[in-house]
C-alpha positions as CSV (number, residue, x, y, z in Angstrom):
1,X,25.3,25.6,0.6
2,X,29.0,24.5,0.3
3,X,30.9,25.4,-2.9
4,X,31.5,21.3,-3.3
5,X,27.9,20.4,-2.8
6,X,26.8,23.3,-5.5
7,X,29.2,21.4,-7.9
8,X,27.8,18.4,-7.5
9,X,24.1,19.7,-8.0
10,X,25.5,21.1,-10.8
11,X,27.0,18.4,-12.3
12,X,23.7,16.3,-11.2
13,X,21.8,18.9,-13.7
14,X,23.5,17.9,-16.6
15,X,21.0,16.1,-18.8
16,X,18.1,18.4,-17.7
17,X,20.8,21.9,-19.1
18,X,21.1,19.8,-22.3
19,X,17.5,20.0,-23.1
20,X,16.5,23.6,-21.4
21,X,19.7,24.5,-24.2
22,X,17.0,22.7,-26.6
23,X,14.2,24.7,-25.6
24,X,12.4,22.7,-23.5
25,X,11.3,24.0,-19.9
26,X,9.5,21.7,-18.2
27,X,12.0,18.8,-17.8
28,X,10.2,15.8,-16.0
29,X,12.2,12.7,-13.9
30,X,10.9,9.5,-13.2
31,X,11.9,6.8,-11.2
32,X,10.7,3.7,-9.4
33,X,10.9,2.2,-6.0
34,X,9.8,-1.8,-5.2
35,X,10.8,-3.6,-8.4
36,X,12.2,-6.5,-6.5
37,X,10.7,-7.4,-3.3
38,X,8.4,-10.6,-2.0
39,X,5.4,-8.2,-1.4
40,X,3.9,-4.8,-1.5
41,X,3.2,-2.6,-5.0
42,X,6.0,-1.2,-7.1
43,X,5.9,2.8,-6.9
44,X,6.7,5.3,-9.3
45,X,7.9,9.2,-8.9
46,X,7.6,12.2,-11.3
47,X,8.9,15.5,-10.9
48,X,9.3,18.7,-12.4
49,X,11.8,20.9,-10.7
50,X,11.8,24.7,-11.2
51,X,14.9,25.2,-14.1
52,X,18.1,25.4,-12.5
53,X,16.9,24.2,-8.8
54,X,19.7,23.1,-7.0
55,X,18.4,21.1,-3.8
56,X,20.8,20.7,-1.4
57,X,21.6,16.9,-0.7
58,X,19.4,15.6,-3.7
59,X,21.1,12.2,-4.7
60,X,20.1,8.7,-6.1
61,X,17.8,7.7,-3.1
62,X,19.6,4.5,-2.4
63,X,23.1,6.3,-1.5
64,X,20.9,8.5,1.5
65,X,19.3,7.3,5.0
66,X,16.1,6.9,5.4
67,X,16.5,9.8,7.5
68,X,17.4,12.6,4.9
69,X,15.1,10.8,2.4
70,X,12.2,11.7,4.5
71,X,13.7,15.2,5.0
72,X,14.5,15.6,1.0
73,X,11.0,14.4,0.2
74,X,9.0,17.5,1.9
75,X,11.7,19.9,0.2
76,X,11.2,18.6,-3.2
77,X,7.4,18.7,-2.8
78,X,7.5,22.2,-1.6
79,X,9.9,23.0,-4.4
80,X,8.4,21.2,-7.5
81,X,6.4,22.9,-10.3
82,X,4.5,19.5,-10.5
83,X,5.1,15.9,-8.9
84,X,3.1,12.6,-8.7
85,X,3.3,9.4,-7.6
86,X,2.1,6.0,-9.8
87,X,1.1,3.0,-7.2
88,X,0.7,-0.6,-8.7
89,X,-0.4,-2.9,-6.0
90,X,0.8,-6.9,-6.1
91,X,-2.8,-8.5,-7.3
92,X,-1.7,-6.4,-10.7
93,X,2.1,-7.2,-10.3
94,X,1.3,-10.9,-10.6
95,X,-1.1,-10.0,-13.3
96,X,0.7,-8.6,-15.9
97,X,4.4,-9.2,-14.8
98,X,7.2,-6.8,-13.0
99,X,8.2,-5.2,-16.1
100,X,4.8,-4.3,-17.4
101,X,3.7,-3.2,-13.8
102,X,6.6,-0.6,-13.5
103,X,5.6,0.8,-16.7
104,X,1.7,1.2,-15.8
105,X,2.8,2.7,-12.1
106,X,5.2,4.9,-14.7
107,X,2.5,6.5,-17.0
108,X,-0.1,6.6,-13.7
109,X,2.4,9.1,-12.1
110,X,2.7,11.2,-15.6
111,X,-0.7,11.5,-15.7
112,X,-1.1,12.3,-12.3
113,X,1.0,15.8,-13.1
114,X,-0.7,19.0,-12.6
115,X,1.4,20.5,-14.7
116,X,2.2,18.5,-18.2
117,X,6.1,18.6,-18.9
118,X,7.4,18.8,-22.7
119,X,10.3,16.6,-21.9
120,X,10.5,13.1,-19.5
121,X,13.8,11.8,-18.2
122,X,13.4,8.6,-17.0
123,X,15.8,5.8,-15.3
124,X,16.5,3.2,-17.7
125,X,13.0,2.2,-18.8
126,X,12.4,2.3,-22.7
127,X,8.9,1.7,-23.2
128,X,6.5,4.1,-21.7
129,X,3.8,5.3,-22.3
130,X,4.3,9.1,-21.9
131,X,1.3,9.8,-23.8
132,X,3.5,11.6,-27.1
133,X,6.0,13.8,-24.5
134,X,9.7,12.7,-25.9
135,X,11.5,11.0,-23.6
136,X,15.6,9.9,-23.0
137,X,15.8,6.8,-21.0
138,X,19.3,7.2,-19.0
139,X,21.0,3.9,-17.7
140,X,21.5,4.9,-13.5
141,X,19.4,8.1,-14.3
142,X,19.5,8.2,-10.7
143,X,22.7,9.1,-9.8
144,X,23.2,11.0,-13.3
145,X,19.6,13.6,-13.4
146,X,18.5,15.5,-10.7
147,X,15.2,15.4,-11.4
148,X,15.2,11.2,-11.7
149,X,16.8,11.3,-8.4
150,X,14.1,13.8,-7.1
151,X,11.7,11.0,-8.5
152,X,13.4,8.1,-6.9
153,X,13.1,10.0,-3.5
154,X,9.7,10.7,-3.7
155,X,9.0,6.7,-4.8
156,X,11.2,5.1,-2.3
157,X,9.7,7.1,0.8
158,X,6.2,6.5,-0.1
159,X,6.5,3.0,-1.1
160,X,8.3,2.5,2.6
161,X,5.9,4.8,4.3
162,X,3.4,2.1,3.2
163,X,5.2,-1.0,4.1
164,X,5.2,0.6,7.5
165,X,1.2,0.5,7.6
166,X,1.2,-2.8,6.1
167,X,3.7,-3.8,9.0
168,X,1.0,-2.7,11.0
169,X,-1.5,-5.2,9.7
170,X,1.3,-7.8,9.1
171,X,3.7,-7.5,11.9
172,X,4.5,-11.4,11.4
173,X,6.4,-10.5,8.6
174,X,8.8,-7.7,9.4
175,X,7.5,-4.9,6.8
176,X,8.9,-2.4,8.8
177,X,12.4,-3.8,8.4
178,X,12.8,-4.9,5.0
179,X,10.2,-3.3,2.7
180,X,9.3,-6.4,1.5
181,X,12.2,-7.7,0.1
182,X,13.7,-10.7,0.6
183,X,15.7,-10.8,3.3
184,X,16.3,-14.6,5.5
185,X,13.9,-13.5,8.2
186,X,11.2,-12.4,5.6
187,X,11.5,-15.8,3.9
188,X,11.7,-17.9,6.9
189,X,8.3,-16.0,8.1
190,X,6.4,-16.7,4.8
191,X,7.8,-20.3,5.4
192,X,6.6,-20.4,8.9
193,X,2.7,-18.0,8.4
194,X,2.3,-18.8,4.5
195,X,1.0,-15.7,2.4
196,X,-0.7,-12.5,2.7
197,X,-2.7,-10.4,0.9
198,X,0.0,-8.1,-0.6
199,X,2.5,-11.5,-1.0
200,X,3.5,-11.0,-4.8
201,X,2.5,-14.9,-5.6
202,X,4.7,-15.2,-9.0
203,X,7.9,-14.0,-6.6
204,X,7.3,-15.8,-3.5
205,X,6.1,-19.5,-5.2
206,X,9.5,-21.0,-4.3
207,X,8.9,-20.2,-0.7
208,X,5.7,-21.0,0.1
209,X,5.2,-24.5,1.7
């Protein structure tokens, strides 16, 4: 690994060398992927990373190709002392709202941990339900914690990884493309075939005929 790139990591590791200094060990990040788009569930990531893992390339998913996500996402799994995913599907999404959906798909991946962690980082989101673990919510955790961005990685590639099946049961709508979001071609097709079954109804009422 370069010299710049072990910087970087290093600088990434910040928050998570604050709380080892406290006495914590098992620092956990957690991120979500699908807060926005037309259709599909809203995914959340938790990880654990060994202390002082330095994963070469590890990075606020959005800044990496689909590629290297996809490469990073088997590394982390390999490399993580725990990690689990939180999946909230649509039907639930127009249910109880966005917000409230993110935080369920949130506390489903803590719980999903095999190991428990005695301190949660987590992007933004104040409210959770981390079951009594402390928690720091961090504003762009992503691009400021390695172990949110770990999370984020292992959100955004299985949240696409399943727009690509649903692609394959929808291919009217151009999963495969944009994830659900709402791009002019996804729009004009819900215009054009109306709704499926993982349509978000409360986001997609303005386009529906």
């Amino acid at each position: 690994m370069k010299e710049a790139e072990i910087q970087r990591l290093e600088e990434l590791s910040k928050f998570e060398k604050e709380y080892y200094a406290k006495g914590f060990h098992l620092i956990c990040g957690i991120d979500e992927a699908g807060r926005g788009p037309l259709a599909g569930p809203v995914v959340a990531g938790a990880v654990i990373l060994p202390e002082g893992a330095l994963i070469e390339g590890v990075n606020d998913s959005k800044k990496l190709s689909e590629k290297k996500r996809e490469k990073l996402y088997d590394v982390i799994t390999e490399q993580a002392l725990a990690w689990a995913v939180g999946i909230v599907d649509n039907n639930v999404i127009d249910e109880i709202n966005i917000l409230e959906a993110t935080r369920k798909a949130m506390k489903m991946a803590i719980d999903g941990l095999s190991v428990k962690p005695d301190y949660i980082l987590i992007d933004a989101e104040k409210k959770v339900d981390t079951g009594g673990i402390p928690y720091l919510p961090i504003i762009k955790g992503d691009a400021l914690s390695i172990s949110i961005a770990a999370a984020s990685i292992l959100a955004k590639v299985t949240r696409d990884r399943m727009m690509y099946e649903y692609d394959k049961v929808f291919p009217m709508y151009g999963f495969a493309k944009h994830k659900g979001y709402g791009t002019k071609a996804h729009i004009e097709a819900i215009q054009e075939n109306g709704l499926c079954m993982i349509h978000r109804k409360t986001f997609t009422k303005n386009f529906v005929k």
